[in-house]
N, C-alpha and C positions, 0 to 999 in steps of 0.2 A: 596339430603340432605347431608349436609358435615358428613365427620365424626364422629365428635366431639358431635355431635347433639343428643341426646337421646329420642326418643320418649316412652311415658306412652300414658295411658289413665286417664282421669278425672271421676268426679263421675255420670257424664252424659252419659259416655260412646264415648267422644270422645277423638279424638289422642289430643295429647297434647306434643310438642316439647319443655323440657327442656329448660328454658331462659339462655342466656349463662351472661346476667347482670338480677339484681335482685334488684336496688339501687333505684328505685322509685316505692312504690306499691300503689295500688288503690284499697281501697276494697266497694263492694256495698253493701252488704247485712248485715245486723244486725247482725243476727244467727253465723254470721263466727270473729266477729271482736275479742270474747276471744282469738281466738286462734294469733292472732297476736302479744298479748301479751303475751299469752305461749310459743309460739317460739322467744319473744325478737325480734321481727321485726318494733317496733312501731313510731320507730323512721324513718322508710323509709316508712311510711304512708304519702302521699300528698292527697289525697282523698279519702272521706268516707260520707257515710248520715250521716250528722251533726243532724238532726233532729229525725232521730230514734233511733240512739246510745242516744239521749240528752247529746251531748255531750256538748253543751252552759249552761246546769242547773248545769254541775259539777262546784263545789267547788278550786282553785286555788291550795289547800292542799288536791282533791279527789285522787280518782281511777287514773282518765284517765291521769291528768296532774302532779301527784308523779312521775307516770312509765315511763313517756314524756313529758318532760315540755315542748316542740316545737309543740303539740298533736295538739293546737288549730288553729296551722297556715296552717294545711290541708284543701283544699279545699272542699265547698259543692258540692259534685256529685248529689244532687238531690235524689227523691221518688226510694228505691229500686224498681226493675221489671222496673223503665220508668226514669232512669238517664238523665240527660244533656249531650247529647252526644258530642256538641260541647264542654262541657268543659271536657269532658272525653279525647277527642284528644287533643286539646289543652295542656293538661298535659303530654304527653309525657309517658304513664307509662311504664315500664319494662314488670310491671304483673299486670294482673287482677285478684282479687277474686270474684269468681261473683257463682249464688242461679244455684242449676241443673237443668236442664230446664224443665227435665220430672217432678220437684215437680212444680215449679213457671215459667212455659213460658216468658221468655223475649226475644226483640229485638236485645236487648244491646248487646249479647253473639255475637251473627250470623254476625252484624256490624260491632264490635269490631276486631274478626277473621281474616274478610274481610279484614280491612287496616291494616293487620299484627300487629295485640297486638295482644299477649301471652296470655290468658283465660284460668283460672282453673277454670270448674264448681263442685261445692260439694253441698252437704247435709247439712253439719254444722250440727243444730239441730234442723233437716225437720227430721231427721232418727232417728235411736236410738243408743244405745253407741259404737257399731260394726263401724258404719257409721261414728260415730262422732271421732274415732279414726282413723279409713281411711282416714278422710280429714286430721285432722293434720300431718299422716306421708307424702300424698300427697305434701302438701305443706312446710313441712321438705324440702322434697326431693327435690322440684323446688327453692328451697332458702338456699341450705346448711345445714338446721339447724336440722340436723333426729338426733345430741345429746341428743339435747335437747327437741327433741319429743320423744325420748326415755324415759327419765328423766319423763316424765310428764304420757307415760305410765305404766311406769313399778311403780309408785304411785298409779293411777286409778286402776291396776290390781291386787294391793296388797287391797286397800279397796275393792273392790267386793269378794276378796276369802275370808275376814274376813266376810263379810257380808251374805255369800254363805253358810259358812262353818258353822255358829249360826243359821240362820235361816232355814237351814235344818233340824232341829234337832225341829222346833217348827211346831208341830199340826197344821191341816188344821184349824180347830175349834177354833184354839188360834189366829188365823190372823185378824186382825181388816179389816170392809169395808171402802175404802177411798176413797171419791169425793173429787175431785182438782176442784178448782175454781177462777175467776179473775171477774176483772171486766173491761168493754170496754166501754166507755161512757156512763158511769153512770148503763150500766146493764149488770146483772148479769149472766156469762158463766159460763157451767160446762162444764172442757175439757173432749173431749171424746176420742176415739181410733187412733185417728188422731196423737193428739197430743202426738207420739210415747216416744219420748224422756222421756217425767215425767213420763207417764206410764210406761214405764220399771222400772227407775228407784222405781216405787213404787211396782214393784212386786217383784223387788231382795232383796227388805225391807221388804217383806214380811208381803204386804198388798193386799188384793182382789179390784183391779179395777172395778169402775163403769162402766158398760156398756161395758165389754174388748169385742173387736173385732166385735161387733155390728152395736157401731155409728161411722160411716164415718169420722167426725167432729167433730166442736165441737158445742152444743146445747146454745140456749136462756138458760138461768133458768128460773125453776120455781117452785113452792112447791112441784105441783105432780112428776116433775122427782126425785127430792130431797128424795122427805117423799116416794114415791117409792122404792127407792135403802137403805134408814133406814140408813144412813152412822154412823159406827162407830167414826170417825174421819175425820172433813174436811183441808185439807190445802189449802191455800189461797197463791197466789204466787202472787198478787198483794194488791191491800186492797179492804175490804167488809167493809169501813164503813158506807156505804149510805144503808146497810143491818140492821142494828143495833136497826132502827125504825123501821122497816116490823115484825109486830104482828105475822106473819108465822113463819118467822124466829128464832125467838126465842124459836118456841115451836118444832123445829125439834133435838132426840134426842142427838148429839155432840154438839150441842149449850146450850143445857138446863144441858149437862154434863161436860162443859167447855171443850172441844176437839176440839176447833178450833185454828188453828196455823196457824201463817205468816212463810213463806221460810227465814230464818234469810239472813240478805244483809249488807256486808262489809261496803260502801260507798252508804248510801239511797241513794246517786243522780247518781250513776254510774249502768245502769241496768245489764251492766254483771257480778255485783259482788253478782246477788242476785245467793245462794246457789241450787238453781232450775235449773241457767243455766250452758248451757253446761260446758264452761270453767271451773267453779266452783263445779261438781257435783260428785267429787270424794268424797267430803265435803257434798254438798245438801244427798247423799246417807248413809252415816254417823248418820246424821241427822235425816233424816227419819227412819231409823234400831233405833236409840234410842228410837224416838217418841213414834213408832208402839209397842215396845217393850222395856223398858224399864227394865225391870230386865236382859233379856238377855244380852245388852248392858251397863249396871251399870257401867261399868270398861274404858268404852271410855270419854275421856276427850277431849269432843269439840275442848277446846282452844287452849288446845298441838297440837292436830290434823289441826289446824288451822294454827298455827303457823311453824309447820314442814311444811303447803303446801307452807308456804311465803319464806321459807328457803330453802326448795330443787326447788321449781319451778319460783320462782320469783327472789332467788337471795337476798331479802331481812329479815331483821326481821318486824316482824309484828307490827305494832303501828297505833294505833285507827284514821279510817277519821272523819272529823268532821260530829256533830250531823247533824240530818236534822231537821231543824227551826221548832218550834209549830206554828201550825195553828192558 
């Protein structure tokens, strides 16, 4: 191995030799693509699942194509975990960002290796915040940019101590119970303990998680898990409104007491700007501390808070993406 050559390991746990270029990246999985544009790398993006970012539904004046107007001329890599492998080589890339294998087994990774491309495997937002901060400086470091992953920690690290330091001080007894909910083809999940990421961030908010460290997964819904757990407050990180008609539903207490809440999202058509995910959850956590508790948090102003993250972390000022179109 020359010199100059630095070897790490990735969040798989395998060696991982430093790319000595960095000028065409490929990223495959969803989970990871925030952070591409927290490090300012978006513009050396040539491939990406076009279809699970949705990146064709955004807006000309969205998320994706404000921060990259070139965003679109990346190529489709195909179904994360089962990419186009021929168009994977084809493209030439520097580096891959690709899912750890120990969360989601893929071929892609082992292949990729094999004909010498450079493979980061992470967590993204498979882990929780510990994790989710690991990958970013990971790939800082394989791309120059550990500034600016500084810049975006040393943010994250200031809302959790604010968040930390209030909610300490609040009563077990005063903690609301919260079911996280989405919906996947028309029905209705309640995440469970799987889904690491939102659960943390709902218990540094200083709410009592459904089902914490129980379910494996995440469940079907249905009334009895629901009207089971009595939720104080549900949040909704996609929409329930095909819920809206279910005569259950309505009679379950946070609904009949107006406590249901959408994750507020920058750009509807852009899904990493929803405040749930990773990129965005220095915010989503914010959020949720006010929600959960609202007198404690009285004093925090969403939209400053909002606007300080477009300034210190993007670089830009903040101004509104367009609505998403009535149904």
């Amino acid at each position: 191995m020359p010199a100059f050559c630095e070897e790490i390991k990735d969040q798989s746990g395998n060696p991982f030799v430093l790319p000595t270029r960095h000028e065409r990246l490929v990223v495959l999985f969803p989970q990871i693509f925030g952070a591409v544009y927290l490090l300012g790398l978006q513009d050396l993006v040539i491939g990406l699942p076009k279809m699970k970012i949705k990146l064709d539904a955004d807006a000309p004046d969205g998320f994706y194509f404000r921060m990259a107007p070139h965003i679109g001329e990346a190529v489709d890599v195909g179904f994360p975990g089962q990419p186009n492998m021929e168009t994977l080589f084809s493209l030439k890339p520097d580096l891959v960002l690709s899912v750890d294998e120990n969360i989601h087994p893929t071929p892609a990774n082992k292949l990729l290796r094999k004909n010498g491309i450079s493979v980061l495997a992470l967590k993204g937002g498979f882990g929780g915040v510990t994790e989710w901060l690991a990958a970013i400086r990971l790939i800082a470091r394989a791309t120059g940019k550990e500034g600016q992953a500084l810049k975006y920690e040393a943010f994250f690290r200031e809302k959790m101590k604010l968040v930390r330091e209030r909610v300490a001080k609040i009563p077990q007894d005063r903690r609301p119970k919260i079911a996280l909910v989405n919906t996947n083809n028309g029905q209705l999940v309640i995440r469970g303990s799987r889904t690491r990421f939102g659960t943390e961030l709902i218990r540094l908010a200083g709410g009592i998680v459904m089902q914490e460290g129980k379910d494996p997964g995440d469940s079907n819904g249905c009334a009895e898990i629901l009207f089971s757990f009595d939720p104080d407050i549900i949040i909704d990180d996609t929409l329930v409104d095909i819920l809206k008609g279910a005569s259950w539903w309505k009679k379950l207490r946070a609904v009949k007491n107006n406590k249901v809440y959408r994750t507020p999202q920058d750009d509807p058509k852009a899904w990493v700007t929803n405040w749930y995910m990773s990129a965005y959850s220095p915010l989503g956590l914010l959020w949720l501390a006010k929600t959960f508790h609202p007198d404690a948090f009285a004093d925090i102003d969403l939209d400053a808070e909002r606007n300080a993250f477009y300034k210190q972390i993007w670089g830009i000022d903040y101004k509104p993406f367009p609505a998403k179109p009535a149904n």
